[in-house]
C-alpha positions in Angstrom: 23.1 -2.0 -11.6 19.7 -0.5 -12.4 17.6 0.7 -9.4 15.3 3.2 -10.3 15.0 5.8 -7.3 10.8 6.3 -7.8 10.4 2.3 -7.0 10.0 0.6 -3.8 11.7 -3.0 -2.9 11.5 -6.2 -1.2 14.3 -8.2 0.2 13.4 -11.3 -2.3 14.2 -8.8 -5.0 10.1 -7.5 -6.3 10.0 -3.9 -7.3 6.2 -2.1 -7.1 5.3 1.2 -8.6 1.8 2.6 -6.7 -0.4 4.5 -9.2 -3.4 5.7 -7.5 -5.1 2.0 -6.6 -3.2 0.1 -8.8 0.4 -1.1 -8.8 2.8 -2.6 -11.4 4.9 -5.5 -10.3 8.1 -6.7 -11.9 11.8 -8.2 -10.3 14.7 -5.8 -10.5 17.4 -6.0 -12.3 19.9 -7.8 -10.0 17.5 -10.5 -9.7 17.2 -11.2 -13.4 21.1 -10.9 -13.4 21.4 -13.4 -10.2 18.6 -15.7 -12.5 20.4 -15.4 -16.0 18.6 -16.1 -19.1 14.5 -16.2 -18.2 12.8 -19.2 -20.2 9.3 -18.8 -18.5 7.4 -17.1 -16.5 4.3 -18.2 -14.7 1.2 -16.5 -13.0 -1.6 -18.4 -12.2 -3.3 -16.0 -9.8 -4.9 -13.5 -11.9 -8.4 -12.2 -10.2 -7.0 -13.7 -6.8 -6.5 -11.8 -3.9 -3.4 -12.0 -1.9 -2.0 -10.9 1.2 1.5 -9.5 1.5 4.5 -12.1 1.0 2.3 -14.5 -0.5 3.7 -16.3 -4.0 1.7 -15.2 -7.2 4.2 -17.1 -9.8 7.3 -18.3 -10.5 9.9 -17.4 -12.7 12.0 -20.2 -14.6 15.5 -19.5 -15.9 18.0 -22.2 -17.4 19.5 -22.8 -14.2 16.6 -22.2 -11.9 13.0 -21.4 -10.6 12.3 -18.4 -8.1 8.8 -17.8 -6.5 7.6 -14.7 -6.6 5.8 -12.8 -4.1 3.8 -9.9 -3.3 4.9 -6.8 -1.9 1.8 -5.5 -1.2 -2.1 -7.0 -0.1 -3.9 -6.7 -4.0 -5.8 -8.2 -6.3 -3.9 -9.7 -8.9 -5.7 -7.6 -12.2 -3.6 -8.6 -15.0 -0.6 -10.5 -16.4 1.8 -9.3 -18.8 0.8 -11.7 -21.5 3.9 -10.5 -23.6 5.7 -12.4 -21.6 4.4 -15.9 -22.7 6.0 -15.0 -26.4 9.2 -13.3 -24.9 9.9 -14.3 -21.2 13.3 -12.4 -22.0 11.6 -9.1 -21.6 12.1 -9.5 -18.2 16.1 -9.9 -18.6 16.1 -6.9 -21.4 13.7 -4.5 -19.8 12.5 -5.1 -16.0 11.6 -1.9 -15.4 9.6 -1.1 -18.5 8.3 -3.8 -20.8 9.4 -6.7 -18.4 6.6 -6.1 -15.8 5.0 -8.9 -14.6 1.8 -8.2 -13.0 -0.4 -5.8 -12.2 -2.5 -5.7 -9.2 -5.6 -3.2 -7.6 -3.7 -1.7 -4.4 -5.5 -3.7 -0.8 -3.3 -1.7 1.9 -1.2 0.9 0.4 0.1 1.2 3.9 2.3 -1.5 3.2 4.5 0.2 1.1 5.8 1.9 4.3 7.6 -0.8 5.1 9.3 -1.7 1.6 13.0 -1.1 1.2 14.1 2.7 -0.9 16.2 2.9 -4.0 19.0 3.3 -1.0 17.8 0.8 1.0 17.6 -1.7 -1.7 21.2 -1.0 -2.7 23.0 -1.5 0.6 20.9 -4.9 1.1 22.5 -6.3 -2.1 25.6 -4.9 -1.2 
């Protein structure tokens, strides 16, 4: 299992990377394993603000749909519109090309409270 140690974590499974005020937004590996083959992904809250745990999309694989939610207070910038052609990305690559939003940073603060690499690990057991 894949959990890059630069990344931070929430228990439904997001991952963030913090770059200066933005942040990149994907779901780690072991939730695109738990998911299976991804068939779509939706995000219909680009140029919304939302606060911390709120749902920006969904992701839809053969056998179900997962919300998806914010580990962070942003501004939802941009969608990874690569993923309308190839929602697999997200199965092949979620670290890299399998990002799913990106987002200018509201409270950075937040991350404080996000799960480590570690953290992430023993909490999927």
């Amino acid at each position: 299992m894949n959990i890059p140690s630069k990344l931070k974590y929430t228990e439904e499974h997001e991952w963030i990377r913090i770059e200066g005020d933005t942040a990149t937004i994907g779901i780690t590996d072991y939730a695109q394993s738990e998911l299976g083959e991804i068939v779509f992904v939706e995000v219909e809250t680009v140029g919304e603000a939302l606060e911390q745990g709120e749902v920006f999309g969904t992701v839809e694989a053969v056998k179900t749909v997962s919300e998806l939610f914010m580990p962070i207070a942003g501004e939802v910038l941009e969608f990874n519109e690569a993923l309308e052609d190839a929602p697999e990305l997200v199965n092949d690559d979620p670290y890299g090309d399998g990002w799913i939003i990106k987002i200018k940073v509201s409270n950075a603060a937040q991350a404080n409270d996000l799960l480590s690499a570690e953290d992430y690990k023993a909490a999927i057991g």
